[in-house]
N, C-alpha and C positions, 0 to 999 in steps of 0.2 A: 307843659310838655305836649308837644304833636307825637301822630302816631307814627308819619312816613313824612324822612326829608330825602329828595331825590338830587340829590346834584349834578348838575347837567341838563340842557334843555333841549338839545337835539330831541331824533323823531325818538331812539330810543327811553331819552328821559319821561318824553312826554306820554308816551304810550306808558307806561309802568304806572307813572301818577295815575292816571284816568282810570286802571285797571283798580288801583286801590280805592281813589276815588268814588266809584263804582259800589266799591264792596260796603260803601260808609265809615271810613277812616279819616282821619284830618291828615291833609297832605302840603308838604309846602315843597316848594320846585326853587332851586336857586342855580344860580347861574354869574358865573365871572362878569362875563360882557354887559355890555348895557341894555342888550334887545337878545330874546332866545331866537334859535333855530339858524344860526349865522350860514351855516355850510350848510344846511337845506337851500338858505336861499340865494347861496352860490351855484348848488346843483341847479337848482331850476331858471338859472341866466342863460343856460343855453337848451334849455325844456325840460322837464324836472320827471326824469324818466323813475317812476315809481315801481315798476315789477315787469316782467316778462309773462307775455303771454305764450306757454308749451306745454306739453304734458308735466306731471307733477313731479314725475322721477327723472327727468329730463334735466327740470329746473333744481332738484334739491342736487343730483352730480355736480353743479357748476360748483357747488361750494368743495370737494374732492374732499382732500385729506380730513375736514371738519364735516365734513356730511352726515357723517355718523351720530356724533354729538350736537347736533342742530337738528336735525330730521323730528326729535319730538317736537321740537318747537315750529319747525315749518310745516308741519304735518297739523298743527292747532292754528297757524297765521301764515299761510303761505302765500303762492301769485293771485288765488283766484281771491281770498280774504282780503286782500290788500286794496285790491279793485271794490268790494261792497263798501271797506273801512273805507277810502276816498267819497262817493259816492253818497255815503252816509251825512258825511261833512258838507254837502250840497257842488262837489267836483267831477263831472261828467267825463268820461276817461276815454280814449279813442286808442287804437291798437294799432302801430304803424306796418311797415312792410315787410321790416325784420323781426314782429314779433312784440316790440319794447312798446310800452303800454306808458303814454301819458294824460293826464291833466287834458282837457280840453283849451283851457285857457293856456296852458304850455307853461304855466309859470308856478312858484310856490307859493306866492305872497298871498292870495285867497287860499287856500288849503292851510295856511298855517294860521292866517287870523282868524279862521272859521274854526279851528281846535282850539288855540287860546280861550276862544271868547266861550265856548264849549265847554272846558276844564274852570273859568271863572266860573260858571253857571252852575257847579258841580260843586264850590265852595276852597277851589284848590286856590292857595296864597303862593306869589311870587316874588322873589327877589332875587334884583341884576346888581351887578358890579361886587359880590359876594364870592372873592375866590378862597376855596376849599384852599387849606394849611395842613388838618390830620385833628387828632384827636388831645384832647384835657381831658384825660380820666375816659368816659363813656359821654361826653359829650362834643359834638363837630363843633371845631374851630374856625373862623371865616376872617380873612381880612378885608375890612368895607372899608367907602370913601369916611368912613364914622369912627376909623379903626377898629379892633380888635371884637368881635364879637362871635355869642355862641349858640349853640342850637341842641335843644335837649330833646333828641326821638325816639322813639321804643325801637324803630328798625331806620335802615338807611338801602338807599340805591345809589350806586356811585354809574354812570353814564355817561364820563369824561372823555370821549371820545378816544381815539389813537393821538398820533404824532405829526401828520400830514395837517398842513395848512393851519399852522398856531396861530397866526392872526385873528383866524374864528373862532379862535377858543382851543381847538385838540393840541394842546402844544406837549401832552405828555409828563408834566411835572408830578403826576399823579403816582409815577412811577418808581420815584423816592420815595413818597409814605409809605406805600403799601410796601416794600423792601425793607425798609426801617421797621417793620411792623411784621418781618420774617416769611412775608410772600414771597414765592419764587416770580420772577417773571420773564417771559420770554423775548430777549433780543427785539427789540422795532427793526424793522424792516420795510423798506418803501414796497408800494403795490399799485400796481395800476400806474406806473410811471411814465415817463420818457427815458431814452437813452444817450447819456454825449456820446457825441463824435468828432474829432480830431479834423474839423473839415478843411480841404485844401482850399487857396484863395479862387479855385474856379466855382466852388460852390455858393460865393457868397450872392450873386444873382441869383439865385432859386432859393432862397431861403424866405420862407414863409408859403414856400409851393405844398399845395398837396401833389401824392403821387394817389393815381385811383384807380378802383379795381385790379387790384393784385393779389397774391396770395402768399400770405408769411407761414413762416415755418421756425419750431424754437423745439426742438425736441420732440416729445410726444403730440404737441400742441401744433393746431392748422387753423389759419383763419384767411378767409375772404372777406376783406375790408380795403379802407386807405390808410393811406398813414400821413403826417405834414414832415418835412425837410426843415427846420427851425437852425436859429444861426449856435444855439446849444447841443442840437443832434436831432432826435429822430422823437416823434411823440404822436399823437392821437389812440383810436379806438384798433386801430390793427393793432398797434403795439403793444396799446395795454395788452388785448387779449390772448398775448404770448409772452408779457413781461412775466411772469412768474416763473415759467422755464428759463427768460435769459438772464432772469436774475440767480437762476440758480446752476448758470454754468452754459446753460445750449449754445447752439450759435445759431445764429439769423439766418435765414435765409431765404430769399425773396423771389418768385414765379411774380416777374415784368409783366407778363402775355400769359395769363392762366385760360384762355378763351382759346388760344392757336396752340394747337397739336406741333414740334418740334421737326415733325418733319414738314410741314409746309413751311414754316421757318428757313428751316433746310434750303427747299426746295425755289423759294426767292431769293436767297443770297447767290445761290448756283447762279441763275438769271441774271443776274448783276455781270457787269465788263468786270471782265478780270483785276482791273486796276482800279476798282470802286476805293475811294478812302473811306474808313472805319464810318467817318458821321456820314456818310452816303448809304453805306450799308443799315446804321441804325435806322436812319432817318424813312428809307426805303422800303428797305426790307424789311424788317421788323418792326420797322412803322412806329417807333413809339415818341410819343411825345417830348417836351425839349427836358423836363425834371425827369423823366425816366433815363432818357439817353446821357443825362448830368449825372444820377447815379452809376450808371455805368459805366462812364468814364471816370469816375469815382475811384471804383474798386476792381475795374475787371479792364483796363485803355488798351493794354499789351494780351488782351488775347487772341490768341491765335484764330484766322478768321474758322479754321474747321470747328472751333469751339464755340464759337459768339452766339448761334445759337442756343447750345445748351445751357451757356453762360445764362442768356437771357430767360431763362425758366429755371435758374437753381443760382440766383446772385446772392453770391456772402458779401452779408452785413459787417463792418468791421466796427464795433463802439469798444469805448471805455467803462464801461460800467452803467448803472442807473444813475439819471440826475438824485438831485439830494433828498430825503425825505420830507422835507416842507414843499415839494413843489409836490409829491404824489396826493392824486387823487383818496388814496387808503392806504393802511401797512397791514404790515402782518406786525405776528411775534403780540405781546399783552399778558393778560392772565390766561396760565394752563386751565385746561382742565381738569388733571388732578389736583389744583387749589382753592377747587369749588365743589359743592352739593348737587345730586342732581337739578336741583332750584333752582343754581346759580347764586347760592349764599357761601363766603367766604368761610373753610373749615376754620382759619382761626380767627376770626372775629363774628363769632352768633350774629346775628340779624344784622348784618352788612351784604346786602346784594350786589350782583355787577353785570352792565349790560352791553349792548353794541358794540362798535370796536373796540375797548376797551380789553375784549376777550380775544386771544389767539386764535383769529380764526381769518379768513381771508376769500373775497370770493372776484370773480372780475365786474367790472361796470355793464351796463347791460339792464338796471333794476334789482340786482342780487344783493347790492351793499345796501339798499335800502331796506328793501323786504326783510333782511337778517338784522339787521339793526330794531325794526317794529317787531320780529315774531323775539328777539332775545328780551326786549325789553317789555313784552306782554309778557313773556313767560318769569321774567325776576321779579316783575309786579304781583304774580299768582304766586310765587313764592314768596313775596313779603306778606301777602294779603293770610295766605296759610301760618306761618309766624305769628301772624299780630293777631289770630285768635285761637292758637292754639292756649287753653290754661296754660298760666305759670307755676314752676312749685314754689 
């Protein structure tokens, strides 16, 4: 018998191990795939943005509706921890211009073998290609390339990630046990997505265009970002950081020329010969480049010229919904938190933990999915660690 098996090898699996680890418990770490940390090391193929650097309450808002129920744990592992926890592992962190805090080396591959090699040195046992099935009596079930085998632990952390991106592993199957097993769980939901769009065949030249510096708008939600034009619809970091409002009804809508005030807009069209055509006026007057002026004749060809301007600082987006949950960067929807302890131990199942996205909670990209994943799965390792020595009767 071990003391703590964590299944799952992501940052929040690994953080909980080490925490027990730490405490001097025997810990063994398994994981489906054949190599841990798969979607760590897809996040950092395009720089492996670990936390944000802003004030503290600044940064625990982004998580909103879960803020509440995460604030003890970001409040013990939050932006500024995250940056010593890196740093610690020998990864010098640099602060870019928007705040987002990476890796000096930009990548995850040293940060994550430098924690591996870290958790072996601490006496923690690993095994890949080990997927979690549910339970025989009180002990975890696993199907290996060896077939059928089992795992006898005083406690468990389960850190099976969400639903997004199941080729690394989060494919969500985890979601049948624990339901079979009388857990409520919360609907998945894609986060951080893209959105299709219905594109006519003028757009298929600008597909794979960004559009840059603009300002979107999804409800209560504003962002200054870009976004790319893909030949599936609309995606990058503008979009995530409003996809949560359009997934839950807003409509888009897009400021072209967030920098030119509406009446100098105005005030060039006027200027124009009266018999300017539409792409002369874009092109001219409002000056925007050839993807900006592709969305606009997009969704707005037939407007009236007295409008074009205002058009161009308040353009609807028209999509079909969010692409499909395996392309989203995260989801929503997992375990409530009424189906857990303040620990994060499952009410029915005693010393069964739950960490990362696995939990209903959702935040935008930016550093926040990560940071919430390390401070949830530091704090379900404190609560296994508190379990595993409290007396038994």
């Amino acid at each position: 018998m071990i003391d703590l098996c964590v299944i799952g090898a992501g940052p929040a699996g690994l953080m909980a191990a080490e925490v027990a680890a730490d405490a001097g418990f025997s810990v063994v770490i398994v994981d489906a795939k054949p190599s841990f940390g798969r979607k760590l090391l897809m996040a950092g193929k395009s720089g492996l943005n670990l936390t944000k650097d802003e004030p503290f309450r600044d940064f625990t808002a982004a998580f909103d509706q879960a803020e509440s129920w995460l604030l003890p744990m970001l409040t013990k592992f939050g932006n500024a921890e995250v940056c010593t926890w890196a740093q610690a592992l020998g990864q010098e962190v640099f602060t870019g211009s928007s705040g987002r805090v990476f890796p000096k080396t930009m990548k995850a591959s040293p940060l994550l073998r430098a924690w591996l090699l870290r958790l072996a040195d601490k006496g923690v046992q690993f095994k890949t290609r080990w997927k979690w099935d549910g339970w025989t009596g009180t002990d975890l079930r696993f199907q290996t390339p060896d077939g059928p085998k089992s795992i006898t632990a005083r406690a468990c952390i389960l850190a099976l990630g969400g639903a997004s991106w199941p080729k690394l592993g989060s494919d969500g199957t985890w979601n049948t046990i624990l339901s079979d097993a009388g857990i409520t769980i919360a609907p998945f939901k894609p986060a951080n997505m893209g959105f299709t769009v219905n594109w006519s065949s003028y757009m298929k030249p600008y597909f794979g265009a960004p559009v840059k510096t603009v300002q979107l708008t999804a409800g209560n939600a504003t962002q200054r970002a870009d976004f790319i034009i893909s030949s599936k619809g609309i995606e990058g970091s503008g979009i995530y950081a409003v996809s949560h409002n359009m997934r839950e009804g807003a409509k888009l809508v897009v400021d072209l020329l967030p920098d030119t005030d509406i009446a100098i807009l105005q005030d060039r069209i006027n200027r124009l010969p009266k018999k300017s055509s539409g792409s002369s006026i874009l092109r001219k007057a409002l000056r925007l480049d050839p993807a900006k002026a592709a969305l606009f004749n997009e969704f707005a060809r037939n407007t009236p010229l007295s409008e074009i301007a205002r058009t161009a600082k308040a353009l609807p987006i028209e999509h079909a919904g969010p692409r499909p949950i395996e392309e989203a960067i995260s989801t929503a929807g997992g375990i409530p938190r009424t189906e857990l302890t303040d620990h994060l131990m499952l009410h029915k199942k005693p010393g069964v933990f739950c960490a990362g996205e696995m939990l209903d909670w959702e935040a935008p990209t930016g550093g926040y999915l990560i940071t919430g994943c390390l401070a949830t799965g530091r704090w379900a390792g404190q609560g296994a660690v508190t379990y595993l020595a409290a007396p038994k009767a």
